[in-house]
N, C-alpha and C positions, 0 to 999 in steps of 0.2 A: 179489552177490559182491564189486563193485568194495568200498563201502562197509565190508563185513565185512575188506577185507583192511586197509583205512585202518584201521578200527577196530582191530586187532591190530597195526600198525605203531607205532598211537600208545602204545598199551599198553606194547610194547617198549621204545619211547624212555622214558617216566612212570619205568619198571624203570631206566634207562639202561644198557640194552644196546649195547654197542659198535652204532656205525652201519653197520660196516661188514659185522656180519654181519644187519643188518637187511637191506641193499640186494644179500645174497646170497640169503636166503629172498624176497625179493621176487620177484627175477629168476627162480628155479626156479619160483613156482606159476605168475608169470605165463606163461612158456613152457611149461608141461606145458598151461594153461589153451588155447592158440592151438590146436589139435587133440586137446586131452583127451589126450593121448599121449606116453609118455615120451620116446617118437623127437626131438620138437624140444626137449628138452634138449642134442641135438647139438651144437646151435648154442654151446654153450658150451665145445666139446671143441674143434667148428674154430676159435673165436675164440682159445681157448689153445694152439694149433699155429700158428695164426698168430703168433702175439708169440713165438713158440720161433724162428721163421725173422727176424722182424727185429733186422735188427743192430744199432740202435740202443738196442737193451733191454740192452744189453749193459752200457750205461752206465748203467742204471736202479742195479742192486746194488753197481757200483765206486762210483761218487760216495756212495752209501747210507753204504757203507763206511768211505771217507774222513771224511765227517763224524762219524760216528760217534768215529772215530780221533782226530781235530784233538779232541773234546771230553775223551780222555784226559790233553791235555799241555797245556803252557805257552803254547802260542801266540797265544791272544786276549788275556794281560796284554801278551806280548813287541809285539804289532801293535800295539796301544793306546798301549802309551809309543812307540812309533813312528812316531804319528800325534801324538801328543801334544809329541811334540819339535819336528814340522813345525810345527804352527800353533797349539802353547800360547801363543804373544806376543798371536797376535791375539787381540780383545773375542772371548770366549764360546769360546775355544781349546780349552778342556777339552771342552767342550759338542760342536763339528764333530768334535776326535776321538773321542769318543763315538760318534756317530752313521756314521764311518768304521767304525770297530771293530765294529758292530752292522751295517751293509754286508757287511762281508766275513765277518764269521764267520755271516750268517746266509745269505749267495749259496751258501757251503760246504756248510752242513749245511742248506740247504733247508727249515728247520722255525722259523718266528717263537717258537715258544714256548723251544726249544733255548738259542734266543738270548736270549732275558731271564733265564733260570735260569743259563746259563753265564756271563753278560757282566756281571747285574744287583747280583751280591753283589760286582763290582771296582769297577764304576763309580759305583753308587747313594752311597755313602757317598766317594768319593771327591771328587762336585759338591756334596754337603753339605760338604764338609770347605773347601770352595773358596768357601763361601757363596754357592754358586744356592741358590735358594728350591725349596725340596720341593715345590711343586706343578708347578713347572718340570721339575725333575728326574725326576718320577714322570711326567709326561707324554710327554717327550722319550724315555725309555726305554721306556716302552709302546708309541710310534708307531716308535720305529729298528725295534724286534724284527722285522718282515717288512717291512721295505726290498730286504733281497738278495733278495727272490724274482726282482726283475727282470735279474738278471744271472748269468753263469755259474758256476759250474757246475748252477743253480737245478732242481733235481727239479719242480717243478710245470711248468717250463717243456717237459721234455724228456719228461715226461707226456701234457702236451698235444700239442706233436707229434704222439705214438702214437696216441694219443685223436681227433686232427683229421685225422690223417696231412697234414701236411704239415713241412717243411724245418724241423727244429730251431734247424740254421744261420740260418736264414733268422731263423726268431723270435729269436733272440739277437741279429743287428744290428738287427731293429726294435726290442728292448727298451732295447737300449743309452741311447738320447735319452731316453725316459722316466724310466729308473731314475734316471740321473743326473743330473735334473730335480729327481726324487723327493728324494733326499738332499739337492739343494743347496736348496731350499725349506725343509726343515728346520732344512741346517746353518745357511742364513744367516736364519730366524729366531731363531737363536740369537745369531748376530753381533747382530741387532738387539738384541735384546734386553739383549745386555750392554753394545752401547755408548750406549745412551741410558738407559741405569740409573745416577745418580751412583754408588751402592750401590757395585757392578760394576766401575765401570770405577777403583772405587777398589779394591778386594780382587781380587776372581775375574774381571775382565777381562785382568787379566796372568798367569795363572799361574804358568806359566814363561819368566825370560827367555831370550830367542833366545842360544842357543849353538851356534856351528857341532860342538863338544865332544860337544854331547846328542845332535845330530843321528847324528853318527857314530857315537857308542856305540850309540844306539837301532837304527839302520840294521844293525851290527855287531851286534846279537845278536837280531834279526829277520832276519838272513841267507838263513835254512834255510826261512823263510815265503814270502818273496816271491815264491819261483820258483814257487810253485805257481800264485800270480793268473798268471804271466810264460808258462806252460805253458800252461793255458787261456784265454786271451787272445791271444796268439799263434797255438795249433792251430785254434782256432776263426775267428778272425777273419779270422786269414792263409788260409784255407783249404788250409791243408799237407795237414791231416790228418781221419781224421771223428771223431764225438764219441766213439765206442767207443775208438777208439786212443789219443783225450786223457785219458779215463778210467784206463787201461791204463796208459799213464806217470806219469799223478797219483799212482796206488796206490802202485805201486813207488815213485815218490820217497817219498813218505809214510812209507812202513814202513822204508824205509831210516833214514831221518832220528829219527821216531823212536824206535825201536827200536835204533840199532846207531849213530846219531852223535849226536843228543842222551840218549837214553837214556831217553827221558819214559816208555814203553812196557813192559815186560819182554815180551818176543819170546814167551818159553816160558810164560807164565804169565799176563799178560794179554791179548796180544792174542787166543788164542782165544776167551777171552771177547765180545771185542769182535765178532771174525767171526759168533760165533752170535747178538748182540744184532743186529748190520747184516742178516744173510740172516735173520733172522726178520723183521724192518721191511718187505725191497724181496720177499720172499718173500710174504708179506701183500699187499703193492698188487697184485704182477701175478696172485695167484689175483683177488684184488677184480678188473681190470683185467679179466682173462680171461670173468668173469661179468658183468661188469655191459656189455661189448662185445656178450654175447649177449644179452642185457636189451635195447639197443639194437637189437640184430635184430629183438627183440617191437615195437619202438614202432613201427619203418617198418614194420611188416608190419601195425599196424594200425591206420594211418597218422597217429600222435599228432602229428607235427612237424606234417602238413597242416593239421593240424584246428586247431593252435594258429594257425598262420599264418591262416588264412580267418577266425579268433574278430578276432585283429589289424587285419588289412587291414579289415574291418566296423570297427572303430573308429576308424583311422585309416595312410591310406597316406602320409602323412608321415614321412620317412626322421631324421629332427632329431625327431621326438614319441617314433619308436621307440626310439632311442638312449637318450633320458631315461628311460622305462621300464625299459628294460633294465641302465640303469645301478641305477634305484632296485628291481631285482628283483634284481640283481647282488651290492647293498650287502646283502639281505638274508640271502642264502645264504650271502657270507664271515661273517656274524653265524654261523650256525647249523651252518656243516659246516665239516670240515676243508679244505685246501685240495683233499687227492687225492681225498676222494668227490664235492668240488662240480665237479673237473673230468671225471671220470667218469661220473657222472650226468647234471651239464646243459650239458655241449659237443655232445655228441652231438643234444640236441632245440631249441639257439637255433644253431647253426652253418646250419645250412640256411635255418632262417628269415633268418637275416641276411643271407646273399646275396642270398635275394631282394629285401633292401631295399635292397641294392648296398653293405656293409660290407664291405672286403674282408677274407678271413680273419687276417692279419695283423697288422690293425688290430683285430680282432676280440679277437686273442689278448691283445695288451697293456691291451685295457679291460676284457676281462674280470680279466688276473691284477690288476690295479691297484685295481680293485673290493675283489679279495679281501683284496689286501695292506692295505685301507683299513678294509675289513668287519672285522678279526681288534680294529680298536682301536676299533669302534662300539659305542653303547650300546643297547640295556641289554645282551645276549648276546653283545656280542664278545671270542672265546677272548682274546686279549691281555689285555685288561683283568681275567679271573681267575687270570691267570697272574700278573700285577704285583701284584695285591692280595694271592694267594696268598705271593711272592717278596717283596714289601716289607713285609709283613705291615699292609694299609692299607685301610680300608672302602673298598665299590662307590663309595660315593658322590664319595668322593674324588677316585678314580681316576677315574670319569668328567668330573669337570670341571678335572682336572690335563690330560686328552690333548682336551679340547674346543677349543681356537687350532689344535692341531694337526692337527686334524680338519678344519678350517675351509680354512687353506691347502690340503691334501692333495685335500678337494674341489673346490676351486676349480685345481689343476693336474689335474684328471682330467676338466674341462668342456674344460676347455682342449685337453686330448689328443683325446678324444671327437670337438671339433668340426674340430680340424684333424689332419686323418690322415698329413700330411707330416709333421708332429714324427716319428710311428711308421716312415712309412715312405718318410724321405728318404735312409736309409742304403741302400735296398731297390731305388728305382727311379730 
């Protein structure tokens, strides 16, 4: 039976059937399978009463929303030149505000692909026009696209949470060190790169000069952006408020702003569109959410995590051998699934093993999202690199060794995290 069911899984995918209705057909045979009985289908009615009562799902469909919304209007040109004004003087200026811009608008909207389709048609031709080299440029933009997963208002993170049950809060100030790792590794690959480029540091190392003028204008018409980082940043960090409540005032400003003070929006006539675009998105995770929780019911009950752990520890009780495995099994699932089925699926059967090996879950959580966010720009199958090929219109091959430095660094700062757990979690303890 096991076999037969793979057999038909792979079939499905061959078809490319959405995954995520693969890993709901999964979940239904395999719990009617645990007592031939449709009775332990239950398990998927209480696991969806359960996410009914917690309040943090609350923010699951606002934030959904918000991004959604922010992709209607002007805001990731207005951030752009606003980042752009800060540190155009320095070597590779255009380049760090790039990689800003692709930060924030992708922490927003939660979704690395969102953000190379949204961001890719301002920016691409604008670091051409600046004379970076097109393999730079195509690289640099493939690897920004899922940078914001590590920071707020980040859907994968507040996923996992639900998914690990533990403190959201909590995983936001462990991701903090990291993320912001993550970007400056990029951005200041890019400083390198243009200030030891004669090329560069004679054209597109200066972009623009430093005017305290642009600053202000830039600042000045990015006004209505900022308070949102200033909102979730503050409720969350400060610990005022919970994530459901930062959610709740994000919206509202949002729709205020654009709908009724810049106007980007029409109230009556696009934003319901938008609403039924978001609650069919976060509508979709928490059914997925809901079943594949009782899917997890099926694995403890027949004891999959044990039996993986005993295969393990037989090979090696080495706490530093298992990490590297899991990294190198980590890398290959951000290749092949999105972010919300890979954390649905396989948090629930390496969280337990990893305690055992003494990981603490926190640390857990930042290796794993870091993986993902690395996995989406790995080759041959990682989602990023079909979406740039797709948006820049540029063969695989290309693309693959346009985000290969990038990959390099990215790897070499998640060895790094991996092996010292204080980076993660020195805001923590």
């Amino acid at each position: 039976m096991t076999f037969f069911l793979i057999a038909v899984i792979l079939f499905f995918l061959i078809l490319e059937t959405p995954l995520f209705t693969i890993i709901a057909a999964l979940s239904i045979v395999c719990l009617y399978f645990v007592d031939h009985d449709w009775l332990s289908l239950q398990m998927i009615l209480i696991e969806l009463n359960r996410l009914a009562t917690v309040q943090v799902m609350v923010a699951l469909p606002l934030f959904t929303f918000v991004g959604c919304l922010l992709t209607e209007t002007d805001s990731p040109r207005r951030i752009m030149n606003c980042m752009q004004a800060l540190v155009g003087r320095l070597p590779g200026g255009l380049a760090m505000a790039a990689v800003g811009a692709c930060v924030f608008f992708g922490a927003l909207t939660g979704a690395s692909g969102v953000t190379i389709m949204a961001l890719g048609g301002i920016l691409y031709p604008l670091l051409l026009q600046n004379r970076y080299a097109q393999r730079f440029s195509l690289g640099l933009l493939t690897t920004s696209g899922s940078l914001g997963l590590l920071f707020p208002p980040s859907l994968p993170i507040i996923l996992y949470g639900v998914v690990a049950r533990i403190s959201i809060q909590d995983i936001f100030r462990a991701a903090l060190i990291p993320g912001i790792l993550s970007g400056t590794v990029i951005a200041g690959y890019a400083f390198l790169q243009s200030f030891f480029s004669s090329r560069r540091r004679s054209s597109a190392a200066f972009e623009t000069g430093f005017s305290i003028e642009n600053i202000r204008k830039s600042l000045v018409e990015a006004a209505w952006d900022w308070p949102i980082i200033i909102i979730i940043v503050v409720g969350l960090y400060g610990g005022f408020v919970t994530i459901a409540e930062v959610a709740a005032v994000v919206v509202l400003y949002v729709v205020v702003v654009a709908c009724f003070i810049k106007k980007e929006v029409d109230f009556w006539k696009k934003l319901p569109a938008v609403v039924i675009e978001s609650v069919v998105l976060s509508g979709a995770i928490i059914v997925i959410l809901g079943i594949a929780l009782g899917f997890t019911g099926f694995l403890v009950e027949e004891q999959v995590p044990n039996r993986i752990l005993s295969v393990l520890t037989r090979l090696s009780a080495d706490r530093y051998l298992f990490l590297a495995g899991l990294n190198v099994f980590l890398l290959i699932v951000g290749c092949i699934m999105d972010v919300f089925s890979a954390i649905i699926i396989v948090v629930p059967i390496i969280a337990p093993i990893a305690i055992t090996y003494g990981v603490d879950p926190l640390h857990l959580c930042i290796i794993f999202l870091l993986n993902l966010e690395i996995g989406f720009s790995t080759p041959p199958i990682g989602m990023n690199l079909f979406i740039a090929g797709l948006r820049f219109e540029k063969p695989m091959g290309e693309i693959y060794r346009a985000t290969l430095p990038f990959l390099l660094l990215l790897l070499s700062l998640l060895a790094l995290i991996t092996y010292l757990p204080i980076i993660s979690l020195g805001l923590i303890k």
